[in-house]
C-alpha positions in Angstrom: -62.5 6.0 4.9 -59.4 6.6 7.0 -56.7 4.5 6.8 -54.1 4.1 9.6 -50.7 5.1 8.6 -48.2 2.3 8.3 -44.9 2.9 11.1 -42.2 3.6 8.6 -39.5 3.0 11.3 -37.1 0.0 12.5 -38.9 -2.3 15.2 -36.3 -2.8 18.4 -36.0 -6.7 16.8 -34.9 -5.3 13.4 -32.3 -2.9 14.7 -30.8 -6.1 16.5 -30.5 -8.2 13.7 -28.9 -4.8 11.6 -26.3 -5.1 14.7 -25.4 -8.7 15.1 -24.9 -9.2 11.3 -22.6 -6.0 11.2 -20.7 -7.5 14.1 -20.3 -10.6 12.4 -18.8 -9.1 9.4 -16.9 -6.7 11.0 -15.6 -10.6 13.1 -15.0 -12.5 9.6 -13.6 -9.0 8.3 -11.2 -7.9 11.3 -8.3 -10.9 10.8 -8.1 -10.3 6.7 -7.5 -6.9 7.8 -4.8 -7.6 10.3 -3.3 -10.2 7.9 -3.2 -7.9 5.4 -1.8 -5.0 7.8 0.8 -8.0 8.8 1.7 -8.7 4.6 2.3 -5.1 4.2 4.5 -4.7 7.4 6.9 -7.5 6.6 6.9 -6.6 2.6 9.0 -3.3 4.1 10.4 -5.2 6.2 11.8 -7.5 3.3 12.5 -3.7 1.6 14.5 -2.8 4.0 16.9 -5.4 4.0 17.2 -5.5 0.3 18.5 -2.2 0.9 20.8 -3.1 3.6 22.2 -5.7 1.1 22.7 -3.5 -1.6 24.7 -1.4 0.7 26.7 -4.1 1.7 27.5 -4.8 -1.9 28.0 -1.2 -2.6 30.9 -1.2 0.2 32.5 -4.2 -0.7 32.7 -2.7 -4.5 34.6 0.5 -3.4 36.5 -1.0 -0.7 36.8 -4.3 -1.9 35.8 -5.7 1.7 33.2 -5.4 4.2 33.0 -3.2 7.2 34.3 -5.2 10.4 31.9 -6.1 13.1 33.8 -4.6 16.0 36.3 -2.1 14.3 36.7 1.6 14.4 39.6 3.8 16.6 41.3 3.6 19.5 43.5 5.6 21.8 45.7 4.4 23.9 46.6 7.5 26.1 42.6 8.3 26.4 39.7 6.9 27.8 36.2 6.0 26.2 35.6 9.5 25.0 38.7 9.7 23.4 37.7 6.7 20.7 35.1 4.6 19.8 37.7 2.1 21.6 37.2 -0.9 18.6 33.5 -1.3 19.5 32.0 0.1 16.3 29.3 -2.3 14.2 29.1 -3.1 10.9 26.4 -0.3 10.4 27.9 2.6 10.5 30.2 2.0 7.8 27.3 1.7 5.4 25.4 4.6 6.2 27.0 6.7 3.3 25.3 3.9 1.1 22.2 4.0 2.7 21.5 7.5 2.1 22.6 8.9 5.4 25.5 10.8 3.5 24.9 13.5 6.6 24.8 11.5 9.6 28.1 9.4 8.6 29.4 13.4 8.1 28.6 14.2 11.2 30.6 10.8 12.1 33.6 10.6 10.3 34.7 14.0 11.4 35.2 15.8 15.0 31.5 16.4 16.7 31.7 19.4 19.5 28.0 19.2 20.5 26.9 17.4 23.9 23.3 16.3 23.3 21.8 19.0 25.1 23.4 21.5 22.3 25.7 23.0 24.3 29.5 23.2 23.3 32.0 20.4 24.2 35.7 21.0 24.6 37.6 19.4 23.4 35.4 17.7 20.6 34.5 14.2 19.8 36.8 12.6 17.9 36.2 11.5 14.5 34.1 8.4 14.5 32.9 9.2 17.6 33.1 8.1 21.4 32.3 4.6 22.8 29.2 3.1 21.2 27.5 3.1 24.3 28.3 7.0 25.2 24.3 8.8 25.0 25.4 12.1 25.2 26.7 11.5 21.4 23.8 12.7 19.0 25.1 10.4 15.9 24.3 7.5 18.8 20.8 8.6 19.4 19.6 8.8 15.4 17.3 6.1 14.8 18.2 5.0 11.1 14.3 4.1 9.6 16.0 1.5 7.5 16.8 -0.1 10.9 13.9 -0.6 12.1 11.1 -3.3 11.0 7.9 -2.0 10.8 6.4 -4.8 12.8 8.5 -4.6 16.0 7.2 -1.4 18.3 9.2 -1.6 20.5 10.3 2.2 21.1 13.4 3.7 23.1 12.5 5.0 26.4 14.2 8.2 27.8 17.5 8.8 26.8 18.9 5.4 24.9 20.7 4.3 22.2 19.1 3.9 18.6 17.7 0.3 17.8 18.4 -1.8 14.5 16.4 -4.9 13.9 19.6 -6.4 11.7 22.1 -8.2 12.0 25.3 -9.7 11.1 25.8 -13.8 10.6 28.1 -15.1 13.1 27.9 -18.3 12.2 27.2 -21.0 14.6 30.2 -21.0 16.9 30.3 -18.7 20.0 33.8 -19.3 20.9 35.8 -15.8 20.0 32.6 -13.6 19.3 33.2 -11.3 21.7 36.8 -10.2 21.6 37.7 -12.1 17.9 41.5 -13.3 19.0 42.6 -10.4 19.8 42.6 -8.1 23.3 39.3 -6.6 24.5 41.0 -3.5 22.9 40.7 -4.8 19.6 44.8 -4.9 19.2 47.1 -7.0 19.3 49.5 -6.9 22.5 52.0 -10.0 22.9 53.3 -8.1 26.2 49.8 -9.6 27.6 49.2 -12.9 25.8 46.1 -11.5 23.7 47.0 -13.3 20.4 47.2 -16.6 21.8 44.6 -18.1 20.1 45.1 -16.6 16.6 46.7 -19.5 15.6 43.8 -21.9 16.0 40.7 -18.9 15.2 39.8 -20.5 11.7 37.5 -23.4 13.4 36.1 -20.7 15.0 35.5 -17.9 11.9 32.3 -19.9 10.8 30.0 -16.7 9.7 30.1 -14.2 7.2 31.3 -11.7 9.8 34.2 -12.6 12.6 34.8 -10.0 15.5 37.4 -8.0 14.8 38.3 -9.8 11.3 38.0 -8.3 7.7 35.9 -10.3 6.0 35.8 -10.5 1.9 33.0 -12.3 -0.2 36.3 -14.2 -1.6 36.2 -15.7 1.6 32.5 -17.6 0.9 33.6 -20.6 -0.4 30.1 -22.0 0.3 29.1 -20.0 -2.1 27.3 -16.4 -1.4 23.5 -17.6 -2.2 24.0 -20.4 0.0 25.3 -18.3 2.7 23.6 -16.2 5.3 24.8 -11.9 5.8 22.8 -11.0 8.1 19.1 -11.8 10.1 16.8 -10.2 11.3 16.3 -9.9 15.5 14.4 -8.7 17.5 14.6 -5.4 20.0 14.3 -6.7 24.3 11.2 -4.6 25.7 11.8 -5.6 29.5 9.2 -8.7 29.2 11.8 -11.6 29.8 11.1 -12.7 25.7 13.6 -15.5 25.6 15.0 -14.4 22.2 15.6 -10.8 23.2 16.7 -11.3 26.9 19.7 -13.4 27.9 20.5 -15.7 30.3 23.8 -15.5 31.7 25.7 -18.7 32.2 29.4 -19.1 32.3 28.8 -22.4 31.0 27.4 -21.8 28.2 29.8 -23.6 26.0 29.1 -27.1 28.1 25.7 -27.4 26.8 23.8 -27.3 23.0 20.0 -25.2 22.7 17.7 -27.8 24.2 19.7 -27.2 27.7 17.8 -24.2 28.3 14.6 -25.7 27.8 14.2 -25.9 31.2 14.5 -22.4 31.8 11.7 -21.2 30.3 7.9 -20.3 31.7 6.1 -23.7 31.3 2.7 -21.5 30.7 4.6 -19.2 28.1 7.2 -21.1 26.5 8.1 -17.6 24.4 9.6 -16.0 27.8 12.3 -16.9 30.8 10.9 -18.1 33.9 12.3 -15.3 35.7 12.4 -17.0 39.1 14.9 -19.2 37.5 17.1 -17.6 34.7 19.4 -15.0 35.3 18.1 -12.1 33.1 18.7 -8.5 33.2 15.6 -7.1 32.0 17.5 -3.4 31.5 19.9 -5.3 29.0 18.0 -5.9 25.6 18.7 -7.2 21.9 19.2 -4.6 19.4 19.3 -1.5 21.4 22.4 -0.1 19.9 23.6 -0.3 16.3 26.2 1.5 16.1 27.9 -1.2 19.0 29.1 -4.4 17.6 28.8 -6.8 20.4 27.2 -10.0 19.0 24.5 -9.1 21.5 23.7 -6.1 19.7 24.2 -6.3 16.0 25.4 -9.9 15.4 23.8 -13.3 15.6 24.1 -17.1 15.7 23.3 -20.3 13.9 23.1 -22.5 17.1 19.1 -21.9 18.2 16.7 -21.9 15.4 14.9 -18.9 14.9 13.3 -17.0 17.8 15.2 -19.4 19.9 16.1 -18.6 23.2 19.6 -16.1 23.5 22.1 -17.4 26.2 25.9 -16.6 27.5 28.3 -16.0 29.7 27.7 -12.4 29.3 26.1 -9.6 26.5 29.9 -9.2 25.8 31.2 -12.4 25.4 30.5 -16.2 24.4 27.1 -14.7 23.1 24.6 -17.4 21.9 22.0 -15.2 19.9 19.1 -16.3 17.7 17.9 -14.6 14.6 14.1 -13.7 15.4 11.4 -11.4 14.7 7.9 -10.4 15.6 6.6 -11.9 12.0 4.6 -14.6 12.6 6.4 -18.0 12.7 10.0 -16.3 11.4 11.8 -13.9 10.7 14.0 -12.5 7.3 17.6 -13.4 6.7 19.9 -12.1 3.8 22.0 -14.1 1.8 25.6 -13.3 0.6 24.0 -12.7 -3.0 21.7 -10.3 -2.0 18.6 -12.6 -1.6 15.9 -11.8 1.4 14.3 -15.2 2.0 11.8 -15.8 4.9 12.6 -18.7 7.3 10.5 -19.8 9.4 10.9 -21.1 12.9 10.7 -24.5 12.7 13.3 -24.7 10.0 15.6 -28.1 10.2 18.5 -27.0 12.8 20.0 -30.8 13.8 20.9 -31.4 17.2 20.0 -29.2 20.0 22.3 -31.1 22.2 25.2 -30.5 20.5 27.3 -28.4 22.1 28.9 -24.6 19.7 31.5 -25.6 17.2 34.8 -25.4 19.0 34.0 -26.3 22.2 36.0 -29.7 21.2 38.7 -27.9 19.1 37.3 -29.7 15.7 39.4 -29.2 12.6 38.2 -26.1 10.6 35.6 -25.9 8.4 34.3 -29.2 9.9 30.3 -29.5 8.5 27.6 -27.7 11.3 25.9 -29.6 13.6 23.0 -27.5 13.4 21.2 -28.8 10.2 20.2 -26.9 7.4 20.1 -23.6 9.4 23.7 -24.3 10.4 24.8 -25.1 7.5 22.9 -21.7 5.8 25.3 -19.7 8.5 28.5 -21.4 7.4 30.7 -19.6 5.2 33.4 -22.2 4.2 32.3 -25.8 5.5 31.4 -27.0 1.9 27.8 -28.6 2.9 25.6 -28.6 0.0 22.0 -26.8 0.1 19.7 -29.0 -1.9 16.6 -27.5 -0.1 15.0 -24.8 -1.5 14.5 -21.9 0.5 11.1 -19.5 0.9 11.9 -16.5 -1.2 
């Protein structure tokens, strides 16, 4: 007798069901896989920064103070090409201990290479032209140990290398752009530019002060209770409100919840751009070797990934710390420690206005709460929280 042979194949139903429950699992499986993508990103992230801290250390140990935000050369018979006209970060002082021993070379001594490789006469000078000069290769070189893995934003033509850290400025904006002194970086009494060194401690609240040596002597909050530096996020021309600022001259009047207003109702993350005044072209951490607070620095005021407002990107800069981690970003203490804060950290009263707009007496406690108080060097609050490490 002949028996029909039994189809050995997948019926159209079974193939379905083989395609809806690997889609399923590939739905339940995607987000571990992104989370864990995420966990590895901001672990090197966190690397990174312990890094950055040990450097700082390493500096302070052979020159038994930190680099200046805003230091460097200047020339008073030449222009911008002549010095690096007192502009310089914190960063590039550290690259020797961040194992860019040839790049701070190239730095420290005469450079007589345009970027396009020809020959330049006369040459650079040692420790280079203005930050902001892009026909300067040592300007260009994107540092990896800058960078946070989980920020892509990536330079467009001919820019400026990005950092994602950044020094503590504490939480007053008074003074953060030119430090006390002229927009020089000297001291001139022909032109009135030290007038206000006599009253700058209420506003040296950070670790770093433009244009101001700073020593970890100087922490008497103690350095784990302190904040170095933060992380912040690069501008990619999208109006984000924490890497795009809104200029306002009076920015001093008015604490963070003023600003409130000026963001998109439907994304809350951005400026409404029909009613902020944002440069799109000017962007957070677009240059480290420049040490505008814009740039390289930020402030206690906003809590993280708050929104960045001032008069201008070179003066009375109110900058958040902020990252594109989810919910906050990294900050390093004084001692070395990378803790994780996140964004809805305790930071007081968002109306209060910065710390010196009503000439209080110096190291008066921050208005800002516990992130305030984290990016006060000498106010003598005490920390009893403890932090995500």
């Amino acid at each position: 007798m002949n028996t029909a042979k039994r189809n050995q194949g997948f019926t159209l139903v079974e193939l379905l069901v083989v395609i809806a429950i690997i889609g399923i699992l590939v739905g339940l499986l995607l987000p571990a896989v992104q989370a864990a993508r995420e966990a590895a990103r901001r672990m090197s992230c966190s690397n990174n920064f312990k890094q950055i801290g040990l450097a700082l250390h390493n500096y302070h140990s052979a020159y038994k103070q930190l680099p200046k935000q805003m230091g460097g050369t200047y020339d008073l018979t030449g222009g911008a090409t002549d010095s690096n006209t007192n502009n310089l970060s914190w960063i590039p002082a550290i690259l020797p201990f961040m194992e860019q021993q040839g790049l701070w070379d190239t730095i420290a001594n005469p450079y007589a290479y345009n970027r396009d490789g020809t020959t330049r006469t006369p040459a650079f000078p040692a420790m280079g032209p203005s930050p902001v000069d892009t026909n300067y290769v040592p300007w260009l070189t994107q540092v990896p140990m800058l960078r946070c893995p989980s920020d892509p934003t990536e330079k467009i033509g001919v820019e400026t290398a990005y950092t994602n850290y950044a020094a503590c400025m504490g939480d007053s904006i008074h003074e953060n752009h030119y430090g006390g002194v002229g927009s020089n970086g000297r001291s001139d009494t022909s032109t009135g530019n030290t007038w206000n060194e006599s009253y700058l401690k209420q506003f040296d609240r950070g670790f770093f002060f433009i244009r101001h040596t700073a020593k970890f002597r100087d922490i008497l909050d103690g350095l784990s209770n302190t904040i170095m530096c933060g992380e912040i996020m690069t501008g990619n021309r999208t109006g984000e409100r924490q890497s795009h600022m809104h200029r306002d001259s009076s920015v001093t009047h008015y604490g963070p919840s003023h600003w409130d207003t000026l963001l998109d109702p439907d994304r809350p993350a951005f400026w409404d751009l029909t009613a902020a005044n944002v440069n799109l072209n000017q962007r957070r951490g677009t240059n480290w070797a420049l040490g505008r607070c814009f740039d390289t620095g930020f402030t206690t005021v906003a809590a993280p990934n708050g929104p960045c407002v001032g008069r201008n990107v070179d003066r009375q800069a109110n900058c958040p710390a902020g990252s594109r981690h989810q919910g906050g970003c990294h900050i390093l203490m004084g001692d070395g420690a990378v803790v994780f804060i996140t964004d809805s950290i305790e930071a007081g009263d968002r109306f209060a206005v910065p710390v010196g707009s009503r000439n209080p007496t110096p190291g008066v406690e921050s208005p800002y709460g516990l992130w305030g108080a984290l990016g006060t060097k000498r106010s003598r609050e005490t920390i009893e929280e403890a932090l995500n490490q």
